[in-house]
C-alpha positions as CSV (number, residue, x, y, z in Angstrom):
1,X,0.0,0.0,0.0
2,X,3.1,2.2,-0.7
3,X,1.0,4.1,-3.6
4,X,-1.2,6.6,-1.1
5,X,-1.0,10.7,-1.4
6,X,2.1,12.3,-1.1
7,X,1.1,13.9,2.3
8,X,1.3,11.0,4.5
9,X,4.5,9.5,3.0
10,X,6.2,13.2,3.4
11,X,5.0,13.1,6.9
12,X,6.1,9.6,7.7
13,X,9.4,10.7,6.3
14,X,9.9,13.7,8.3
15,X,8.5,11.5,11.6
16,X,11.2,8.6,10.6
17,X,14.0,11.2,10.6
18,X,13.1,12.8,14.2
19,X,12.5,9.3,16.0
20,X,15.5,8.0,14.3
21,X,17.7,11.3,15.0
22,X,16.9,10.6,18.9
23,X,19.8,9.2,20.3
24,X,17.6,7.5,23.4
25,X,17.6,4.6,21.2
26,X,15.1,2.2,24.0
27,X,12.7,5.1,23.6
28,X,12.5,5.2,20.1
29,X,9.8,3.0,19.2
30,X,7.6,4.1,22.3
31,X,8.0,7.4,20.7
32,X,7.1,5.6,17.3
33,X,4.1,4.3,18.3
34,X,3.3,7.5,20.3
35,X,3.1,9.9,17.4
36,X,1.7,7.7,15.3
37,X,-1.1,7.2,17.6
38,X,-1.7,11.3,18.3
39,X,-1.4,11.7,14.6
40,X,-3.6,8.8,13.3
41,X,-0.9,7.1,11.6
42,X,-2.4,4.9,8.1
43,X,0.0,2.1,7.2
44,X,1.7,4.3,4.6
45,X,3.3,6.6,7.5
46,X,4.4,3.7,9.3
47,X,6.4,2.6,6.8
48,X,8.1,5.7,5.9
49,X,8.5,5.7,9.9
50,X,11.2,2.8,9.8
51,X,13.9,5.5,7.5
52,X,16.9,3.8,9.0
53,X,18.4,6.8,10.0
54,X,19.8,4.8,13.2
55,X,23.2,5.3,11.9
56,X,23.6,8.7,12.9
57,X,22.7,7.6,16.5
58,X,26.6,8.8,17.5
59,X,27.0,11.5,16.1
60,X,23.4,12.7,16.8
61,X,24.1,11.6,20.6
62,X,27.3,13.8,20.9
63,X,25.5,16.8,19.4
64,X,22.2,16.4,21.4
65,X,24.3,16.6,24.4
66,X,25.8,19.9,23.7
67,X,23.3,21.7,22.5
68,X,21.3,20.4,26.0
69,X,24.7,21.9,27.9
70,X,24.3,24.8,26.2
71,X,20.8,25.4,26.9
72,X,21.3,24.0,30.7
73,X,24.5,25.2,31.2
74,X,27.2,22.5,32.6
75,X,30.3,20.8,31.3
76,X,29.9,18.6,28.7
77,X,31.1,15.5,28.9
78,X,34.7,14.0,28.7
79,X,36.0,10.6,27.4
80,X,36.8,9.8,31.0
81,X,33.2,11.0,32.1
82,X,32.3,8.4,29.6
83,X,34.2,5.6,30.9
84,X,33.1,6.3,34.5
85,X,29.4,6.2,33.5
86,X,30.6,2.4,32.6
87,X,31.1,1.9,36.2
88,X,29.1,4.1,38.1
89,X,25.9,4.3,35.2
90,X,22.9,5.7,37.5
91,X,24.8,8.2,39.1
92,X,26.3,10.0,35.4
93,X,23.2,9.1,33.7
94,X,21.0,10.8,36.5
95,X,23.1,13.8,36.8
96,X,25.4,15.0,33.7
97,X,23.5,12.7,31.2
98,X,19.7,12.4,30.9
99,X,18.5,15.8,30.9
100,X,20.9,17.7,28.7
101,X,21.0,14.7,26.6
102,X,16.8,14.5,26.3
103,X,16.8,18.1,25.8
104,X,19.5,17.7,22.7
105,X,18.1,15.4,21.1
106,X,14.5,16.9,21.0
107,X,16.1,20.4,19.4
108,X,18.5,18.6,17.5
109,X,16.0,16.5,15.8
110,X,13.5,18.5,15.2
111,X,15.7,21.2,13.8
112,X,17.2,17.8,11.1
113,X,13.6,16.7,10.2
114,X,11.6,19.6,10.2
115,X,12.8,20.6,6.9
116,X,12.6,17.3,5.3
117,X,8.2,17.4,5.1
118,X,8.2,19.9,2.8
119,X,11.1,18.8,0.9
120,X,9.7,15.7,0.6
121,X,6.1,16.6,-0.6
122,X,7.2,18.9,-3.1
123,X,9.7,15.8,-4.2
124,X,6.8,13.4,-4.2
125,X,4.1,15.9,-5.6
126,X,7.0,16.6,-8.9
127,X,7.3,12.7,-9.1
128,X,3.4,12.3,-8.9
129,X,3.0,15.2,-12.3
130,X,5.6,13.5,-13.8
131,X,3.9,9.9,-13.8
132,X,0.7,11.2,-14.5
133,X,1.7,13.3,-17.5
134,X,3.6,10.3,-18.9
135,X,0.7,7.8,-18.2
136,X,-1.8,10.5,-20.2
137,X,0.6,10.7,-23.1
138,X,-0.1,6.6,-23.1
139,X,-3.6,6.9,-22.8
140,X,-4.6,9.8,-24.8
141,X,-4.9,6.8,-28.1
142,X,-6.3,4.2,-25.6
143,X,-10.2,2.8,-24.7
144,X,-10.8,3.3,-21.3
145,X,-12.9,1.2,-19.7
146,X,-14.8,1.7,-16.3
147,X,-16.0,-1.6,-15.1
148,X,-18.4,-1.1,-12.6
149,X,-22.3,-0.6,-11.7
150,X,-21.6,2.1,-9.0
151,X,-22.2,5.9,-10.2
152,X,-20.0,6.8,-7.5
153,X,-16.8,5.6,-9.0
154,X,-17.9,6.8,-12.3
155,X,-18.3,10.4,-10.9
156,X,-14.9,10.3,-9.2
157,X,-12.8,9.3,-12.7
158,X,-14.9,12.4,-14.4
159,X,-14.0,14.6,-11.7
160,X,-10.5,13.7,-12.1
161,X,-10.8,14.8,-16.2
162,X,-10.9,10.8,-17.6
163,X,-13.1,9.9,-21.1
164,X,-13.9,6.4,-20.5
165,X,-17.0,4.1,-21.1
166,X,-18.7,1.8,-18.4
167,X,-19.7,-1.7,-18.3
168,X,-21.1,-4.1,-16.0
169,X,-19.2,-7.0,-14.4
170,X,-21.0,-10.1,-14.2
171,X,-19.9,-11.4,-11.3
172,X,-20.8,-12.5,-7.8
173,X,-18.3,-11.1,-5.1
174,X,-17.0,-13.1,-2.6
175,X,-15.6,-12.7,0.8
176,X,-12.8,-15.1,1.7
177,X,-11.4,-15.7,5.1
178,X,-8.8,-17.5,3.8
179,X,-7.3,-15.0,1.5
180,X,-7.8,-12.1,4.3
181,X,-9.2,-8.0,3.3
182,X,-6.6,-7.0,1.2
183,X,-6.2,-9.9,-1.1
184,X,-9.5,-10.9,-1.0
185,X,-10.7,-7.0,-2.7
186,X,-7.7,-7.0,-4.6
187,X,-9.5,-11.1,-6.5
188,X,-12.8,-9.5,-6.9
189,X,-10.8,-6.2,-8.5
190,X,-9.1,-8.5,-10.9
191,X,-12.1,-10.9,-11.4
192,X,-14.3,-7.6,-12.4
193,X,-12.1,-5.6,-14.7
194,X,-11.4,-9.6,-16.5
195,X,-14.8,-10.3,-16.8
196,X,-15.0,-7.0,-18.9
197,X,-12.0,-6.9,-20.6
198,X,-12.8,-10.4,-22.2
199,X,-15.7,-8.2,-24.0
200,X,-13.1,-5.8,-25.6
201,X,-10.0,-6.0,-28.5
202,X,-8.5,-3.0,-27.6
203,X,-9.1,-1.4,-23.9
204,X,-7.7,-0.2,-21.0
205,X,-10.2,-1.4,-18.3
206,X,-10.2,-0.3,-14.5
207,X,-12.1,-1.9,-11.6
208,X,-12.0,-1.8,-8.1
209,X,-13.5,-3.5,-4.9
210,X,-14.0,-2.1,-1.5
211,X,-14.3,-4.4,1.6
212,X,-15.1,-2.9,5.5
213,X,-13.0,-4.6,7.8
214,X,-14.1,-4.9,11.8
215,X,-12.0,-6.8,14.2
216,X,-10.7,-8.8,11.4
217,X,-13.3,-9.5,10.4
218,X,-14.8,-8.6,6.5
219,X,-17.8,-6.9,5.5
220,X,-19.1,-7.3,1.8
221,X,-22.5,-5.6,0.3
222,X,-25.5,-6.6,2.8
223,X,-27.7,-9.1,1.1
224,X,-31.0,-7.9,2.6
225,X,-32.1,-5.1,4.8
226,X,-32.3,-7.0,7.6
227,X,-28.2,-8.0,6.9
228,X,-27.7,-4.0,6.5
229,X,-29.2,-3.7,10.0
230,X,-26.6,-5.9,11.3
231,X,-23.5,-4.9,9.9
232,X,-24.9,-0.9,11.2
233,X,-25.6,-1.8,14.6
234,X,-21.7,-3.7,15.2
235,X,-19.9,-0.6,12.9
236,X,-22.1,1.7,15.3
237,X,-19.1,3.7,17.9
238,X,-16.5,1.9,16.0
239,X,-13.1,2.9,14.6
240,X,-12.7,0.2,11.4
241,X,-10.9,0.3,8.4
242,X,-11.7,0.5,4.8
243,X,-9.6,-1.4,2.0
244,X,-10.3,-0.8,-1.8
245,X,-8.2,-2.7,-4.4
246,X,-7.8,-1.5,-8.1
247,X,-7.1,-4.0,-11.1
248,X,-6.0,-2.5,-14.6
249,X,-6.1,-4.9,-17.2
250,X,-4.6,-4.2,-20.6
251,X,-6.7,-6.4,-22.9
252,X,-4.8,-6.3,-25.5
253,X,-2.2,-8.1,-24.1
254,X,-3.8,-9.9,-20.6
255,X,-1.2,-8.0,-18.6
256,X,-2.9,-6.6,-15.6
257,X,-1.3,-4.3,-12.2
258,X,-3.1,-4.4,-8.8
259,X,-2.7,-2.3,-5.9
260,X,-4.9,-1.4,-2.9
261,X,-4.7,1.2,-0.3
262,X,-6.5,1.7,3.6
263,X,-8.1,4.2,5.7
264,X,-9.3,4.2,8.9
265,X,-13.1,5.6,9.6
266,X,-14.3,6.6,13.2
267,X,-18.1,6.1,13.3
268,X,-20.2,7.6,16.3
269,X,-22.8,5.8,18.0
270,X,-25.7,5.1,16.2
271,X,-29.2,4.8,17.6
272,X,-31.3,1.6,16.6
273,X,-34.3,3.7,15.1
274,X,-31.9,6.0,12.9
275,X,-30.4,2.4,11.5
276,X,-33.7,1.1,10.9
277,X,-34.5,4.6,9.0
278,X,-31.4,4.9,7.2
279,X,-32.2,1.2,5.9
280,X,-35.5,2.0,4.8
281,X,-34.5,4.7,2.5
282,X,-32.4,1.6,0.5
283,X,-29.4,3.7,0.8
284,X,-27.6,0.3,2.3
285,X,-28.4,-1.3,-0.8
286,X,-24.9,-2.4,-2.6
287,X,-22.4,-0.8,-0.3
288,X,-19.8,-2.5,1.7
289,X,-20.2,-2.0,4.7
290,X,-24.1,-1.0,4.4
291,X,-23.3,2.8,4.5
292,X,-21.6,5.2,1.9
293,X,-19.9,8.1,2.6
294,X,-21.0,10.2,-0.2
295,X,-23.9,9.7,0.1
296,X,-26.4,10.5,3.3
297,X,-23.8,8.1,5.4
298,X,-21.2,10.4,5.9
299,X,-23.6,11.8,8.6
300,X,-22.4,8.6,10.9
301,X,-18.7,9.1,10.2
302,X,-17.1,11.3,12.7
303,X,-13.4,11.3,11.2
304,X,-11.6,9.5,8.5
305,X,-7.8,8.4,8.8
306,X,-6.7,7.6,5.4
307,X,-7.7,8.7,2.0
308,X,-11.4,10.1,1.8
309,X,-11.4,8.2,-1.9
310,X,-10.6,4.9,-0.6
311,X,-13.4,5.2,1.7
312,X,-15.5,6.4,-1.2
313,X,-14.6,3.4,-3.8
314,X,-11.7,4.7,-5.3
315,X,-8.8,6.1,-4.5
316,X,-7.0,8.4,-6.9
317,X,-3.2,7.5,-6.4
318,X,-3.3,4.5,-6.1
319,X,-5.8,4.1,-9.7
320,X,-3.6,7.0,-11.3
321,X,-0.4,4.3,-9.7
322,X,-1.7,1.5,-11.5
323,X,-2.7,2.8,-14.6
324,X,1.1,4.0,-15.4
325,X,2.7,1.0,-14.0
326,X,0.5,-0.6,-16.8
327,X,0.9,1.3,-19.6
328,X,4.8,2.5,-19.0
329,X,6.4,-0.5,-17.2
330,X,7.6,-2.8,-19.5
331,X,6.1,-6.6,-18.8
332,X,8.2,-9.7,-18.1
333,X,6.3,-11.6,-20.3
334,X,3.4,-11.2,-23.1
335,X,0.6,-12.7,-21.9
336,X,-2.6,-13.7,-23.8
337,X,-6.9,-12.7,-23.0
338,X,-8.8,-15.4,-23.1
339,X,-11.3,-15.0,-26.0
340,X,-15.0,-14.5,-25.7
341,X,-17.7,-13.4,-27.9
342,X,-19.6,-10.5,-29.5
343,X,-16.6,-8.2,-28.1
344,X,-18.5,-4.7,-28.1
345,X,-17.0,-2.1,-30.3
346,X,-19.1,0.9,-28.9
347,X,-20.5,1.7,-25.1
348,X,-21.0,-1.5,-23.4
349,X,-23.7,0.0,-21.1
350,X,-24.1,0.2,-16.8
């Protein structure tokens, strides 16, 4: 899930350089886990988190330390300070050590990250342009092909300027404990956008799948009202997460890219009879999770953590990631769609 918006990978960056820039190595991963915590950290952050910038743990320590003298006052400390602290360790660590040092280290490593969020967005927004206008140039004499039933998907790619057609995907989606959330959206992604682009000679075609995810445990589309009312009622007061997975197939040549991406959504406590309302209006109907959040059920959603697009259907980077992957990256090997019949050559309908 390494394809997310440029925001959260710049500000796992910069969060990996101060953790990793505090010499108090055993409180480095408390620290980890207590920013990423206050600042709702997605998956994408924590990665960027782990920068190994542990090297410059000695260096870092020596200059944490003075600057914490300097702002203290004190002597800093000596070779032969250091050697004592080896046999008298609670009494130099107590005194001369742990405050200056704490201090140091705080300054000094806010002072060496700081810089590096901005740096790094504008690096990963000039990266992002880059891709995209490459992956246009490629698509500009390319069908593209929206495989999916759900007009909010459809709005989304217009908003974002794509000419593309729609068709339906035949197929029943499935929920597999086995294969776990991620993999289990990223099959149905793939089996929709095949089952489409067997119809066409010459497309690009894009699909994706969204599955809810509660204590481990996966939500598909409610198959009655009464299965709507259930999968409310345990999301009510919940914080659970929300994973949508985006298949482009080329099917011209049966090489397709998948990629998926996470959010987090906090959802306040939600009274039976407003439940039994909000079913009743059939706006459960087809969504995962039996709520959508563009629609009238973003009034039960108190915060998202994550990209608002996954949450929606589809997220932007991470389609915009897998369309250039697929029409720029080289494959390893030709591969070959399996035939079918009466291959449309106009709009293949919703």
């Amino acid at each position: 899930m390494a394809h997310a918006a440029p925001h959260p990978i710049a500000l796992g960056i910069a969060l990996g350089l101060f953790i990793g820039f505090t010499p108090t190595i055993p409180l480095q991963m408390p620290l980890a886990l207590i920013l990423a915590t206050i600042l709702g950290a997605n998956k994408v952050v924590a990665m960027a988190m782990t920068w190994p910038s542990f090297l410059a743990a000695v260096p870092v320590f020596w200059l944490g330390h003075y600057v914490g003298i300097q702002v203290l006052g004190g002597e800093p400390l000596t070779l032969s300070d250091l050697s004592e602290s080896l046999k008298h360790p609670l009494e130099v660590f107590g005194k001369d050590l742990f405050r200056p040092l704490m201090l140091g280290s705080v300054i000094v490593a806010f002072a060496l990250s700081a810089p590096w969020y901005p740096v790094s967005l504008w690096a990963l927004k000039a990266r992002r342009n880059r891709m995209l206008k490459k992956a246009n140039a490629k698509l500009a004499g390319c069908r593209l092909v929206l495989a999916t039933t759900s007009p909010r998907r459809a709005q989304l790619l217009r908003e974002w300027g794509y000419k593309f057609e729609i068709a339906e995907a035949h197929i029943h989606e499935t929920t597999n404990k086995r294969l776990g959330p991620v993999k289990t959206a990223k099959h149905n992604a793939f089996r929709k956008a095949l089952n489409v682009a067997r119809r066409y000679d010459d497309a690009i075609v894009i699909a994706a799948d969204t599955v809810v995810v509660l204590n481990k445990e996966m939500m598909g589309k409610p198959v009655n009202d009464a299965d709507a009312e259930r999968m409310l009622q345990d999301l009510s007061g919940t914080r659970h997460s929300v994973i949508t997975a985006v298949c482009a197939i080329d099917s011209r040549s049966g090489r397709k890219v998948l990629d998926s991406d996470e959010a987090f959504v906090r959802m306040r406590h939600l009274p039976h009879y407003e439940i039994k309302e909000y079913v009743k209006t059939g706006a459960a109907r087809g969504k995962a999770g039996a709520y959508a959040m563009q629609e009238t059920g973003d009034k039960f959603v108190t915060k998202v953590d994550g990209n608002l697009d996954t949450v929606v259907g589809l997220p932007r980077y991470v389609c915009e990631s897998v369309l250039y992957r697929l029409l720029t990256k080289p494959p390893r090997k030709r591969r070959t769609m399996p035939q079918a019949a009466n291959r449309p050559q106009g709009h293949a309908g919703r």
